[in-house]
KOLKE-850007 format. One record per atom (N, C-alpha, C): y, x, z; chain. Coordinates in pm, 1 decimal. Atoms other than C-alpha are relative to their C-alpha. Layout:
% residues N
(r (Y; X; Z); A);
...
***
This chain:
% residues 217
(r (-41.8; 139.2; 1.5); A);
(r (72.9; 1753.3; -493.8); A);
(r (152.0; -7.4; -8.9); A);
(r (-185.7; 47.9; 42.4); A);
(r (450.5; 1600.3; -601.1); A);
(r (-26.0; -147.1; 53.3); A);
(r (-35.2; 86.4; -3.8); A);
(r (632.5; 1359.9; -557.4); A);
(r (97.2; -48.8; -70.2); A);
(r (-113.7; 26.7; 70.7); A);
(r (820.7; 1124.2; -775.9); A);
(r (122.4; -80.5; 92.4); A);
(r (-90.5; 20.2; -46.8); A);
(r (1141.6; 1024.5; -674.8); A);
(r (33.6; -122.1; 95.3); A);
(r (-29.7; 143.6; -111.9); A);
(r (1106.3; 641.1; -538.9); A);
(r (-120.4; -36.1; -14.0); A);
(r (184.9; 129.1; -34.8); A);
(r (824.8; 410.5; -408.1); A);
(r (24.7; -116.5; -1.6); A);
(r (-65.4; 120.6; 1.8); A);
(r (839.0; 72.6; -452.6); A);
(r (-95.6; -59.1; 162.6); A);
(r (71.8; -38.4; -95.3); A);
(r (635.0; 127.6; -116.2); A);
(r (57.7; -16.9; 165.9); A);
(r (-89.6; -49.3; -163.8); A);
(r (910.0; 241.9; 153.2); A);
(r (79.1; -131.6; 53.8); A);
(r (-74.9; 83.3; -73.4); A);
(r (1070.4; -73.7; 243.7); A);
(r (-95.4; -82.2; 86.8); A);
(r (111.8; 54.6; -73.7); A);
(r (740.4; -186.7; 466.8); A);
(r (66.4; -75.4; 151.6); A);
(r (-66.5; 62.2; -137.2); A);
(r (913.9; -386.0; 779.0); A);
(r (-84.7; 14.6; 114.9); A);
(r (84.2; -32.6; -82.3); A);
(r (765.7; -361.4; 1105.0); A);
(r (6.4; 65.0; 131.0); A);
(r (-43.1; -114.6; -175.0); A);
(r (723.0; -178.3; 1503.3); A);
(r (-93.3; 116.9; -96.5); A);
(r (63.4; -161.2; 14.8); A);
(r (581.1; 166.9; 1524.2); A);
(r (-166.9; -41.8; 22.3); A);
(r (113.0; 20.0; -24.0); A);
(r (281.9; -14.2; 1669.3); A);
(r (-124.0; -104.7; -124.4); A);
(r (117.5; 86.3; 128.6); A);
(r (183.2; -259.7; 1377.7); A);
(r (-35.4; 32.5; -120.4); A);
(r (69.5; -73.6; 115.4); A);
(r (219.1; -11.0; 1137.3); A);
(r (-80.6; 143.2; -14.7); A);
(r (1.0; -98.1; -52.2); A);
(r (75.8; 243.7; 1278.8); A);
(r (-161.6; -20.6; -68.9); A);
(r (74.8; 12.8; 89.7); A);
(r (-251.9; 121.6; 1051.2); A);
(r (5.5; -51.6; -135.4); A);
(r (-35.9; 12.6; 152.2); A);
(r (-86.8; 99.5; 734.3); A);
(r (46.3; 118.2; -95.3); A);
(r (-67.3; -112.4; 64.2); A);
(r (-79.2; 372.9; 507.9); A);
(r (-22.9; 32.4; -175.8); A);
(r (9.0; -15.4; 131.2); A);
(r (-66.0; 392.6; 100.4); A);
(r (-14.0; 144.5; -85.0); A);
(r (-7.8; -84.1; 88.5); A);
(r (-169.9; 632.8; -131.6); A);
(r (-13.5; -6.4; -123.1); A);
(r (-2.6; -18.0; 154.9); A);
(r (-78.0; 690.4; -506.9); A);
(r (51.9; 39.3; -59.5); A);
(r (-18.4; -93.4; 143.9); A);
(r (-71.3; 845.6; -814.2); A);
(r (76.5; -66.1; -134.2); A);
(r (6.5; 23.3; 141.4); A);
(r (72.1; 861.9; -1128.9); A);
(r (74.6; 113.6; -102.4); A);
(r (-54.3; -96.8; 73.2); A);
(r (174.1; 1096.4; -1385.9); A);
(r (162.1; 62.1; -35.1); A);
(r (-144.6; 24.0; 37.6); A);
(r (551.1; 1237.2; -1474.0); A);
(r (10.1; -47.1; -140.6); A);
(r (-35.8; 23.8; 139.0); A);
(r (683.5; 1089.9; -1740.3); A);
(r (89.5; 66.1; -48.5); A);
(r (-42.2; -75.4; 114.5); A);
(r (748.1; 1249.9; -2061.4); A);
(r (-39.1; 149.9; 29.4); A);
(r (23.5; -158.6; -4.2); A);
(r (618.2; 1577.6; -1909.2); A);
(r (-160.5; 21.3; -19.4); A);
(r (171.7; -44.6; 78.0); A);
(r (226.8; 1517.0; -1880.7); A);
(r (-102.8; -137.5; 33.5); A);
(r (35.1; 131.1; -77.7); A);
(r (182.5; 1149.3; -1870.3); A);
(r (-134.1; -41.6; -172.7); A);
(r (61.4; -36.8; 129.5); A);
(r (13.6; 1223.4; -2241.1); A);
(r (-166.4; 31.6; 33.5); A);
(r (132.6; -71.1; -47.4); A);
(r (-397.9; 1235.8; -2147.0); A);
(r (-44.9; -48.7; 155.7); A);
(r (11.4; -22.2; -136.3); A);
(r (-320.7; 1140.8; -1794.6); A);
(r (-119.5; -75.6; 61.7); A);
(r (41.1; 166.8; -80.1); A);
(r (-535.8; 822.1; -1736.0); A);
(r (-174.6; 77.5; 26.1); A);
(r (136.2; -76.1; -62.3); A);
(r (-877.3; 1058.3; -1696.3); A);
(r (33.0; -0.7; 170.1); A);
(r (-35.9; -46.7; -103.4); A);
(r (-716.6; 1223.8; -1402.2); A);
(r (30.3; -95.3; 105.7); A);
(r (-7.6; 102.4; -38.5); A);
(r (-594.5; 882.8; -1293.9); A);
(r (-113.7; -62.8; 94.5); A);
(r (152.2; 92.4; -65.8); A);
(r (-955.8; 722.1; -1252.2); A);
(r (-31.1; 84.2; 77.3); A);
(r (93.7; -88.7; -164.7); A);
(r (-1059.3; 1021.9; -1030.5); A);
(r (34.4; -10.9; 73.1); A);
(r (-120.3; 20.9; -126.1); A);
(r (-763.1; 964.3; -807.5); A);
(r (-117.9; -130.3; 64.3); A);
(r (61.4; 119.1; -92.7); A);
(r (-915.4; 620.9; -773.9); A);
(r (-93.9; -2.8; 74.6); A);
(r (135.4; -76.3; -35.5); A);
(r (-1296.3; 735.6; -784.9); A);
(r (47.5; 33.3; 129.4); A);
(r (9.1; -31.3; -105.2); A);
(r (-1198.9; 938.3; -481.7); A);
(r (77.3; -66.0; 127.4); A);
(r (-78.9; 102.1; -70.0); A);
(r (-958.0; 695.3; -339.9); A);
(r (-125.2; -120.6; 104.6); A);
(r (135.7; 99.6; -7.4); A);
(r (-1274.1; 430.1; -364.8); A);
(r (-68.7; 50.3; 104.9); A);
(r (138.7; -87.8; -103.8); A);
(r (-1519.3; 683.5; -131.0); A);
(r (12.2; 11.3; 122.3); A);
(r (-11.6; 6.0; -116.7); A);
(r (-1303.8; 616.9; 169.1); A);
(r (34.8; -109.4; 85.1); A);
(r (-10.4; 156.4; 10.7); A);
(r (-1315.6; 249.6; 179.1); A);
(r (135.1; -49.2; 13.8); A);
(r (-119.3; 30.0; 2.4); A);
(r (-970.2; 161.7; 104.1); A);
(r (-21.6; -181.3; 32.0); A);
(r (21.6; 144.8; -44.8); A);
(r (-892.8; -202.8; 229.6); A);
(r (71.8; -103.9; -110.5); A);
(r (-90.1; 39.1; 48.6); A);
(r (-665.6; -258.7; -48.1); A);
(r (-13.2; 140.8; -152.6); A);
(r (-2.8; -167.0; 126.0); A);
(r (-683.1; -21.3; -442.7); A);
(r (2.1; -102.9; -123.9); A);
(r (-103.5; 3.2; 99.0); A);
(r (-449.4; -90.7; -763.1); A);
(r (28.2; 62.6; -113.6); A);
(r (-84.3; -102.1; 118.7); A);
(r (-333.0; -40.6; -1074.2); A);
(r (112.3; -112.2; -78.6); A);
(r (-112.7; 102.5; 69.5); A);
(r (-8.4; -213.3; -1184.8); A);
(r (-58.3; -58.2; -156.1); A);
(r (11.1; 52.2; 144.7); A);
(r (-96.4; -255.9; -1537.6); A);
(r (-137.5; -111.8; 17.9); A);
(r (81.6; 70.5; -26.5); A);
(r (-405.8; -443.5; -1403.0); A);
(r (-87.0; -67.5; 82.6); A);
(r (66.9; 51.2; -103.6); A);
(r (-462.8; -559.2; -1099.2); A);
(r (-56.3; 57.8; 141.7); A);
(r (73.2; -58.2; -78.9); A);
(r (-621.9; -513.1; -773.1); A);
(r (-139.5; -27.6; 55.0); A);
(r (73.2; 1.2; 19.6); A);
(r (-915.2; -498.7; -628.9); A);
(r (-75.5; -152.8; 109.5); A);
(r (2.6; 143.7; -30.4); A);
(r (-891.2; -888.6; -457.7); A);
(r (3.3; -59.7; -132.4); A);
(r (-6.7; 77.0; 140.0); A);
(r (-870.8; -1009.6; -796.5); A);
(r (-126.9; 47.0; -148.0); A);
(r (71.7; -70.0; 125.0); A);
(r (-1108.6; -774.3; -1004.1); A);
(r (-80.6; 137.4; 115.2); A);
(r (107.8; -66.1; -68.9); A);
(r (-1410.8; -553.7; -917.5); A);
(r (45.9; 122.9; -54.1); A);
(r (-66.9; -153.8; -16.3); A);
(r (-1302.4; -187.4; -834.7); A);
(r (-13.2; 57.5; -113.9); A);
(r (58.7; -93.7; 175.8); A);
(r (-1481.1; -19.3; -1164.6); A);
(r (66.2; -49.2; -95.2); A);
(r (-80.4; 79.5; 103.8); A);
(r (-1287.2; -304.5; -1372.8); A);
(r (148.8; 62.5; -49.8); A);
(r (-105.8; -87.5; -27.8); A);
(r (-978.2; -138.6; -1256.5); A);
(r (1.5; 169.6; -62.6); A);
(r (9.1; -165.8; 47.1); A);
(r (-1057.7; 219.2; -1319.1); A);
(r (-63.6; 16.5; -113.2); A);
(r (46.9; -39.1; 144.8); A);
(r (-1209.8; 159.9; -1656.1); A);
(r (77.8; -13.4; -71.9); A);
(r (-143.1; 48.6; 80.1); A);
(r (-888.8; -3.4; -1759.2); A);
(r (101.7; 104.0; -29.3); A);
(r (-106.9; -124.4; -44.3); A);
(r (-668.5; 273.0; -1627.7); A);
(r (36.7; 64.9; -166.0); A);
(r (-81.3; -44.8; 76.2); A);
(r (-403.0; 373.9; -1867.0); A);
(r (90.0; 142.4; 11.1); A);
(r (-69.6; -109.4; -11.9); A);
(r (-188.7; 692.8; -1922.6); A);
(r (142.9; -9.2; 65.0); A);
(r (-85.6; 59.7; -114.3); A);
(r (127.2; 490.0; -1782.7); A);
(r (-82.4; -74.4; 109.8); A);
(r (-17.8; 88.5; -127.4); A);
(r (-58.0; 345.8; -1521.0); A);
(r (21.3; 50.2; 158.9); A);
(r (32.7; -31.9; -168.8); A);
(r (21.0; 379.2; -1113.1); A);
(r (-71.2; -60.1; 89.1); A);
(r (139.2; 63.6; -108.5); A);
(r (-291.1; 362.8; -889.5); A);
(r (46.6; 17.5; 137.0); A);
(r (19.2; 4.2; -176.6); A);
(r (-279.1; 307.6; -525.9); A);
(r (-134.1; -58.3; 62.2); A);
(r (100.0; 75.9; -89.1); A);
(r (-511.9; 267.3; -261.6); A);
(r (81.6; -15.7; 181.4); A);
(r (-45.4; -8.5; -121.4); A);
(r (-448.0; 162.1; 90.3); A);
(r (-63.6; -5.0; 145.4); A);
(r (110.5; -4.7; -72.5); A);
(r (-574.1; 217.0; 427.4); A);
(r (16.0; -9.7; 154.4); A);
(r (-88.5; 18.3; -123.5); A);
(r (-543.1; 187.2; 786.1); A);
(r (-35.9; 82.9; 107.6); A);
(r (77.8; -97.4; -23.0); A);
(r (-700.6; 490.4; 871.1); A);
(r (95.8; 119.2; 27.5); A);
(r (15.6; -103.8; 119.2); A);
(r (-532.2; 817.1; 831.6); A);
(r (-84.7; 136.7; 22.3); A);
(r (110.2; -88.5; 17.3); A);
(r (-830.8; 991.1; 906.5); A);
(r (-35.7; 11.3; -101.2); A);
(r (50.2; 18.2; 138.3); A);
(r (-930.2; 852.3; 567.0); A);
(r (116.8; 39.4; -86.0); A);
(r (-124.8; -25.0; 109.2); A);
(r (-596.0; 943.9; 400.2); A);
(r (7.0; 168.8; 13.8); A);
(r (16.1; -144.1; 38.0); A);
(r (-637.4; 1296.7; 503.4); A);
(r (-68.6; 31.1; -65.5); A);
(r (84.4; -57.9; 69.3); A);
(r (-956.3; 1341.2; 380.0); A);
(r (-2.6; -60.3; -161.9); A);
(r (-41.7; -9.3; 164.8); A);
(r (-834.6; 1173.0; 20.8); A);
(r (89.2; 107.7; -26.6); A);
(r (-68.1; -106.8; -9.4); A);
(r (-606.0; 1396.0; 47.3); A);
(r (-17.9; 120.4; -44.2); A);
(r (90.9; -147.8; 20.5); A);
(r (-825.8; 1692.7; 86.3); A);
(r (-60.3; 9.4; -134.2); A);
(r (55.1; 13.4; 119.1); A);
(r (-1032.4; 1576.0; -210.1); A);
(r (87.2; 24.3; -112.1); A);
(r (-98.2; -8.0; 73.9); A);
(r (-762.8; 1546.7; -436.9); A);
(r (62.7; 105.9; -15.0); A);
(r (-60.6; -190.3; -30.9); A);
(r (-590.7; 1886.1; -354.5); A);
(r (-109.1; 74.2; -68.5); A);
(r (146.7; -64.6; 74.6); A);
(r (-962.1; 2019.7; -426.1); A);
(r (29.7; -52.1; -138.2); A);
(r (10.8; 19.5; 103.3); A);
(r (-932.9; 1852.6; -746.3); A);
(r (68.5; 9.9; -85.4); A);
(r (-88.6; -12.4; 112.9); A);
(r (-619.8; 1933.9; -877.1); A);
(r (37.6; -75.2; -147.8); A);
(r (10.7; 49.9; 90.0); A);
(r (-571.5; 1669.3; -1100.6); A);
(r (117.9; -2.3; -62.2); A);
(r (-154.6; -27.5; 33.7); A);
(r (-183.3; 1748.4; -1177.7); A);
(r (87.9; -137.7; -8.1); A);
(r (-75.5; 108.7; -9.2); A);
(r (-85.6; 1404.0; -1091.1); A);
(r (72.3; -10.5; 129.8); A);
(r (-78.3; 50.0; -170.2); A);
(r (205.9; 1299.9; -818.3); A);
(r (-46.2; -66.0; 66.0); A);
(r (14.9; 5.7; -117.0); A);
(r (113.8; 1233.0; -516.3); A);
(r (79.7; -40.3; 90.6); A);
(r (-62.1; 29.2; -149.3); A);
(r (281.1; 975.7; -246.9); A);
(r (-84.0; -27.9; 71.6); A);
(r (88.1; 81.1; -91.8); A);
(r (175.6; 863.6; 65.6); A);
(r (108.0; -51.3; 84.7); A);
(r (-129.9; 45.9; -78.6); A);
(r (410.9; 611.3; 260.6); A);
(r (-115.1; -62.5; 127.2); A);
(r (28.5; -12.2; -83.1); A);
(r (346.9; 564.2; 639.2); A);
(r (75.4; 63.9; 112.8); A);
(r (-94.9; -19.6; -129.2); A);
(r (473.3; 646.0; 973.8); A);
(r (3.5; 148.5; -8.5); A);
(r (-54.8; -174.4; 6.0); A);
(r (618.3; 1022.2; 974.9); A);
(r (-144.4; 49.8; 37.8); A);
(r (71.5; -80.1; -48.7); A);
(r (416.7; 1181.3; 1191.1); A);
(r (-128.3; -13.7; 10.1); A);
(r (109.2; 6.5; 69.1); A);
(r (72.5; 1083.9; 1113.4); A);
(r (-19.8; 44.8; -115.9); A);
(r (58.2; -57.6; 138.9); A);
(r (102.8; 1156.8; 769.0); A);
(r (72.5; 147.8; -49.0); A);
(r (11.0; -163.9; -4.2); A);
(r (251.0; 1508.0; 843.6); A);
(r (-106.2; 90.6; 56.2); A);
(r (140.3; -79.5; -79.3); A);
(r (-58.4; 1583.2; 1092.9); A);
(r (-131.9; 22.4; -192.4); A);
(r (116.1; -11.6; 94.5); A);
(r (-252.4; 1457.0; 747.9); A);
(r (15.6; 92.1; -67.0); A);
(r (-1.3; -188.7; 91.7); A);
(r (-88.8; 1765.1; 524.5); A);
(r (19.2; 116.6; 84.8); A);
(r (-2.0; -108.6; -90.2); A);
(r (-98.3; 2019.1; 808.0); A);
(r (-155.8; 21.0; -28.3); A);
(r (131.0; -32.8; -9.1); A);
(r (-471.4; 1948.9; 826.9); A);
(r (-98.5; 59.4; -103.0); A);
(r (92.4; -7.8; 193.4); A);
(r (-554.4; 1990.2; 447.2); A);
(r (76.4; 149.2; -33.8); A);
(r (-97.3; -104.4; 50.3); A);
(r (-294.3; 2282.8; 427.9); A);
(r (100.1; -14.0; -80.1); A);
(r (-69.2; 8.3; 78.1); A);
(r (-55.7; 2170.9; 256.8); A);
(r (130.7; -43.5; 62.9); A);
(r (-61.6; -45.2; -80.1); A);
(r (243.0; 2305.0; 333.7); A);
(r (166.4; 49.3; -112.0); A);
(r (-49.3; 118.7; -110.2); A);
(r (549.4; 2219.6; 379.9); A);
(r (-75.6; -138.0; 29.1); A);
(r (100.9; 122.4; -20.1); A);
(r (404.4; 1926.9; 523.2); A);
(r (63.6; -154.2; 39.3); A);
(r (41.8; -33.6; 184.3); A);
(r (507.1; 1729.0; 313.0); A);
(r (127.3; 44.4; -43.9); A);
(r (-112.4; -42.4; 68.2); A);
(r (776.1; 1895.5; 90.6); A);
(r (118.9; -98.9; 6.9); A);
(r (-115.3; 83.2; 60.7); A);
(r (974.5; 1569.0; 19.7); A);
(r (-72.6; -115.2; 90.2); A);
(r (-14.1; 129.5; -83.9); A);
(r (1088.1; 1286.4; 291.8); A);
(r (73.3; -155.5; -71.4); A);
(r (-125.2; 122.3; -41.3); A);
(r (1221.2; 930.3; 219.2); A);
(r (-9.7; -67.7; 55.4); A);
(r (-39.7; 92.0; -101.1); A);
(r (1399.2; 716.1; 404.2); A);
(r (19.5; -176.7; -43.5); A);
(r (-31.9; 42.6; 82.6); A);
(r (1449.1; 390.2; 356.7); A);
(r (113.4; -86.2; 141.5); A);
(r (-99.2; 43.0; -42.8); A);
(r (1787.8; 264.4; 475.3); A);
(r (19.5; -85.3; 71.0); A);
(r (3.8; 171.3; -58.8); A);
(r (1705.5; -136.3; 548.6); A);
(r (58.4; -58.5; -56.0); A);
(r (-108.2; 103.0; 60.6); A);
(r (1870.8; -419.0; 442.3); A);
(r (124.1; -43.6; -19.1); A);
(r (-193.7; 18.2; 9.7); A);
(r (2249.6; -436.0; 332.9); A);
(r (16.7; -127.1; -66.9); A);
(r (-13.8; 119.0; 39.6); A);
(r (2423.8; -777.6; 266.1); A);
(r (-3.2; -159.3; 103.4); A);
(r (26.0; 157.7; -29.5); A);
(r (2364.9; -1147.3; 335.1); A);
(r (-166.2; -0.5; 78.2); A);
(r (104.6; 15.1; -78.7); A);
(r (2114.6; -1088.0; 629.7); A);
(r (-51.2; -109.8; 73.1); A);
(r (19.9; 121.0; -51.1); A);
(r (2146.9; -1412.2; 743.9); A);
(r (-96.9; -125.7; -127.6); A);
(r (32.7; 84.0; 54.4); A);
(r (1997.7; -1519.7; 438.3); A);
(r (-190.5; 9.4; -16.3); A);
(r (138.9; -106.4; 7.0); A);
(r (1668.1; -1319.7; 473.3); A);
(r (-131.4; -138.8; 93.9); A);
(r (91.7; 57.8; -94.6); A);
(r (1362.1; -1526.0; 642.7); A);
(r (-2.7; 104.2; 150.4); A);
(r (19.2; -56.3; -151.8); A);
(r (1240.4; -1447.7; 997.0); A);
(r (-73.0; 137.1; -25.6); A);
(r (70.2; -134.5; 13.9); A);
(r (1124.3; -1129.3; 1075.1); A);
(r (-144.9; 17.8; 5.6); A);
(r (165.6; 44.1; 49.7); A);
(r (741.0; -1226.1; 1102.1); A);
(r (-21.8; -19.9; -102.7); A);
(r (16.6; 3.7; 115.6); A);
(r (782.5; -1304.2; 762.3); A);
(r (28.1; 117.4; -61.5); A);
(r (-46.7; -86.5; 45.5); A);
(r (953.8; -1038.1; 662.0); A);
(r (-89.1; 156.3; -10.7); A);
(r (105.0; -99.9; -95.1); A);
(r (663.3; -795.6; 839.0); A);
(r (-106.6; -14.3; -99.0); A);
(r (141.5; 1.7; 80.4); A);
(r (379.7; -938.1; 565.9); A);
(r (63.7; -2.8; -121.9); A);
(r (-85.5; -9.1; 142.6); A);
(r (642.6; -1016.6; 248.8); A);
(r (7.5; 165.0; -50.0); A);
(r (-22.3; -137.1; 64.3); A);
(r (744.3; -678.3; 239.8); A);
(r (-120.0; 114.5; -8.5); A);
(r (92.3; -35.7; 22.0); A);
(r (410.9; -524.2; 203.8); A);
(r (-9.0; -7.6; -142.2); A);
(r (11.0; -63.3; 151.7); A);
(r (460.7; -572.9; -154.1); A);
(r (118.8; -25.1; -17.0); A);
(r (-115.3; -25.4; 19.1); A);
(r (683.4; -394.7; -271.9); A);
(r (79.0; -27.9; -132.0); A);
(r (-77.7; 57.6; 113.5); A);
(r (776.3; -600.0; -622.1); A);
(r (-3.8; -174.5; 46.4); A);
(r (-81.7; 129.4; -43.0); A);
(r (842.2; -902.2; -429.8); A);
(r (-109.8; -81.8; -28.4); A);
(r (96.1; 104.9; 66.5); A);
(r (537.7; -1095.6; -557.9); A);
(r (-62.7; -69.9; 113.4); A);
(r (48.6; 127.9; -139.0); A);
(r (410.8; -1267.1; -185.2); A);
(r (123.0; -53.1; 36.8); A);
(r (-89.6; 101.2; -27.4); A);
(r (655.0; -1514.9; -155.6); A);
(r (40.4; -49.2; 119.7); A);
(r (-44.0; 18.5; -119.1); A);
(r (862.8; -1563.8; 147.1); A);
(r (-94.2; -156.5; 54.5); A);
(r (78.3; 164.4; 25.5); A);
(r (731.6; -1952.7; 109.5); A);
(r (-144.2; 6.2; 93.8); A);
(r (124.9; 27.4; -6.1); A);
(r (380.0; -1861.9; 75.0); A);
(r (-94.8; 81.0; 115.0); A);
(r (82.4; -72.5; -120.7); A);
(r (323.5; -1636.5; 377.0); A);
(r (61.2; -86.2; 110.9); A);
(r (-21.2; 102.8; -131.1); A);
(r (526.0; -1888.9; 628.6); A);
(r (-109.5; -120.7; -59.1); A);
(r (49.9; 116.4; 27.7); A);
(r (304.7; -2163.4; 456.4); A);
(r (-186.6; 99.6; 55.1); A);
(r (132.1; -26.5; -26.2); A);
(r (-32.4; -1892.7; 570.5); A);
(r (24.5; 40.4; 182.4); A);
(r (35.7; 29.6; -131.0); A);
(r (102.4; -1887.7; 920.5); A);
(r (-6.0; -121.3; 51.7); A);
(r (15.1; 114.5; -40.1); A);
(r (146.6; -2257.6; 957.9); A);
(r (-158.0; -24.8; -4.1); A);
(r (131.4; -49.4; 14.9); A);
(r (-228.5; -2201.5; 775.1); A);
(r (-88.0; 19.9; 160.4); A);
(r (55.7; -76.5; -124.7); A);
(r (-347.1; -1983.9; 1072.7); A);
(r (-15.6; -101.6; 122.5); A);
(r (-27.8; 60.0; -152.4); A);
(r (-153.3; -2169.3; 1355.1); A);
(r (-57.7; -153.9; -41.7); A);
(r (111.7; 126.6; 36.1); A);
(r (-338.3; -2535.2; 1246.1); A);
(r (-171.2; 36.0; 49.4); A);
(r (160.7; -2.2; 2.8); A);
(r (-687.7; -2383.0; 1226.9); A);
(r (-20.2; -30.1; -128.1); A);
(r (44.2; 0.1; 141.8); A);
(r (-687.2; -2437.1; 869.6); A);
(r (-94.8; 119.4; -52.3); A);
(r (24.1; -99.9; 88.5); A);
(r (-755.9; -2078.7; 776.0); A);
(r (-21.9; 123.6; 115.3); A);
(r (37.4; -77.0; -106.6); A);
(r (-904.4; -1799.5; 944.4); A);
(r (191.4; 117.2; 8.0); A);
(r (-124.0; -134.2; 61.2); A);
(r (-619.9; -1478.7; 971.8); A);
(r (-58.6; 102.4; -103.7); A);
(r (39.6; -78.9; 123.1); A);
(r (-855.9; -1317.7; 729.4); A);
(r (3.8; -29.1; -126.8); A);
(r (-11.5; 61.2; 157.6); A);
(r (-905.0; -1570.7; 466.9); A);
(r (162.5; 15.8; -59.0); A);
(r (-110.4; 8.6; 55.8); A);
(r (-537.8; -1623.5; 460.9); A);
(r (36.8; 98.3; -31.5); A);
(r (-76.1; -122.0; 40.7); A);
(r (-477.4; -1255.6; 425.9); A);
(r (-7.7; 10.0; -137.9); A);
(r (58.7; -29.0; 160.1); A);
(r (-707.4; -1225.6; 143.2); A);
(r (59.2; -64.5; -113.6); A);
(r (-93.5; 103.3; 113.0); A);
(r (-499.5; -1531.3; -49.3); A);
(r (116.4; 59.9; -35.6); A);
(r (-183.3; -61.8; 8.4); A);
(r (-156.5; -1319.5; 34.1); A);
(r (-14.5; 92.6; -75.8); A);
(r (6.4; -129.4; 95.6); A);
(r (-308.5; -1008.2; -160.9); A);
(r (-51.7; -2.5; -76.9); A);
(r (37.9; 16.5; 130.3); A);
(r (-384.0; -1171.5; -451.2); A);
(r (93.9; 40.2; -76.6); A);
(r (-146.8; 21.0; 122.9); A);
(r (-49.4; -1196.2; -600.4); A);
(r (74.7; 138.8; 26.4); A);
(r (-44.9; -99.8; 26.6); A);
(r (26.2; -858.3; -548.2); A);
(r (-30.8; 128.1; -74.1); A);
(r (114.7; -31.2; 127.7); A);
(r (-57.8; -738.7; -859.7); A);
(r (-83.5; 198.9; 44.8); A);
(r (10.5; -179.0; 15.2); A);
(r (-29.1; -323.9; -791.7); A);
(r (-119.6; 10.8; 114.6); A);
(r (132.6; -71.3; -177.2); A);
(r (-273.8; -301.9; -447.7); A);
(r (56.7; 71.1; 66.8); A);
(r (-51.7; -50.3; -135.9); A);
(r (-14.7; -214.2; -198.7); A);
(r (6.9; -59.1; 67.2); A);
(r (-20.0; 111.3; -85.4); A);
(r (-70.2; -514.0; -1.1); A);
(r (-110.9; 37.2; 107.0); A);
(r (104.7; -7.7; -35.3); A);
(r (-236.7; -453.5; 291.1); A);
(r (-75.9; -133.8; 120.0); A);
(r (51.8; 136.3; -68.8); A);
(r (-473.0; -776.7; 429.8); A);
(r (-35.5; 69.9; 130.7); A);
(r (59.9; -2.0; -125.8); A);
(r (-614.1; -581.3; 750.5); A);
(r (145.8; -2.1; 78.8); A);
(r (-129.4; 56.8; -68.8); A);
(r (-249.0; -567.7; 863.1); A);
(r (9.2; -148.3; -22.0); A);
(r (-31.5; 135.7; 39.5); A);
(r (-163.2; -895.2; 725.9); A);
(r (-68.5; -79.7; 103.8); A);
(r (151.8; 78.6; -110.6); A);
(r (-485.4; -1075.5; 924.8); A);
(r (116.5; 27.9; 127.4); A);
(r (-47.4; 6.8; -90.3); A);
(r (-363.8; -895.6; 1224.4); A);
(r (171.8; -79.0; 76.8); A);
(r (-125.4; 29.7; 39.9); A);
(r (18.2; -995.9; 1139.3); A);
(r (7.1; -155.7; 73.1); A);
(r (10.9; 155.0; 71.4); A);
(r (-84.1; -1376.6; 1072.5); A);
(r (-36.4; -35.7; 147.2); A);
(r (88.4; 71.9; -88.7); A);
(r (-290.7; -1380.9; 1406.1); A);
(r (80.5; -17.4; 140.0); A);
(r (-55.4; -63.4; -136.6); A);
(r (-45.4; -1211.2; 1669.0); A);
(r (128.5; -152.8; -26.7); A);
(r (-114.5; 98.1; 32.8); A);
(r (270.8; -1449.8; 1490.9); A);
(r (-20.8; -172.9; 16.5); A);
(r (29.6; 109.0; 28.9); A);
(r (74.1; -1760.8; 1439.5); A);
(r (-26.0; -83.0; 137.0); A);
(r (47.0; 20.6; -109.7); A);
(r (-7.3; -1771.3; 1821.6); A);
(r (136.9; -16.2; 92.6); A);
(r (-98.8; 31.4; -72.6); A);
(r (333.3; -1729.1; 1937.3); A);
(r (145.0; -115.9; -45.3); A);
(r (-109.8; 99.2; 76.5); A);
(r (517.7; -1988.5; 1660.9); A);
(r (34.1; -98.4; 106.1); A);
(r (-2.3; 95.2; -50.9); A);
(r (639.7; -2292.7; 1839.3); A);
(r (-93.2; -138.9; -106.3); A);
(r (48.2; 80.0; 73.7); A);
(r (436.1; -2571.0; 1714.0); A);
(r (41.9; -147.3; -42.9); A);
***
């Protein structure tokens, strides 16, 4: 397994404790070296991605799997495309893991998540260093005052091309805190619009339910 150089993944906001069931995995080929053929290798990623009930599974070029039925996705799958699945498990991220290693499909390999869980997950599979390549991600430089609240900031940044709208996740805790909307339904609305499937709703729910209870009303 590799890794390519950035995730649009690592800027996830958050305690140690709320993300401590959020963890992403995905693939995609290098480009210009063997991205030529790749989109077979691709769908198996998913295929085996799929077998460990991901709560959340992607493919930029077409969607996820709140918007379109899982097989729709992986029949589509392209030679540029990057799949993710996500999970809140990483019992289940080891054992994709494992599968994948078994399968050698010569595609890169991230997984973003709290350190030390997802080093226990490549210790357990063997794979070693565990994992070869760390990033960090710095935080926010600039006009911090211009940023929403940090409850917002905790479900927004779950996708990582900006597509849940600062707006439209304070407009699913007002949602919540009314009784309008369960914390599930509203999750499920927030991870529509994120086209790739790194959004994850079982955080989100929980997110929506813990925030929505302590807003002032």
């Amino acid at each position: 397994m590799r890794s390519p150089e950035m995730s649009h993944t690592l800027h996830r906001q958050g305690t140690a404790e709320n993300l401590a069931n959020d963890y992403i995995v995905f693939a995609m080929s290098a480009k210009g070296i063997n991205e030529r053929g790749s989109a077979g290798g691709l769908r198996d990623f998913l295929r085996i991605a799929l077998r460990h009930n991901p709560v959340n599974l992607g493919d930029t070029k077409t969607g996820n799997m709140h918007q379109l039925d899982a097989e729709e996705i992986i029949q589509q799958v392209k030679d540029t495309s990057i799949v993710h699945a996500v999970y809140t498990d990483p019992d289940a991220v080891q054992e994709v893991l494992r599968e994948v290693k078994a399968a050698d499909l010569g595609m890169s390999v991230v997984v973003s998540g709290l350190f030390e869980p997802v080093r226990e997950c490549c210790r357990r599979i063997g794979q070693e260093p565990a994992p070869h390549t760390i990033e960090y991600s710095l935080g926010v430089w600039g006009q911090k005052e211009r940023l929403p609240e940090d409850h917002v900031l905790e479900v927004s940044t779950m996708c990582g091309h900006g597509m849940v709208a600062f707006n439209l996740v304070s407009d699913a805790f007002e949602q919540v805190k009314r009784g309008r909307a369960s914390p599930e339904e509203a999750a499920r609305r927030l991870a529509v619009p994120c086209v790739c499937g790194v959004f994850n709703p079982e955080r989100a729910a929980q997110l929506l339910r813990a925030g929505a209870s302590t807003q002032k009303a």
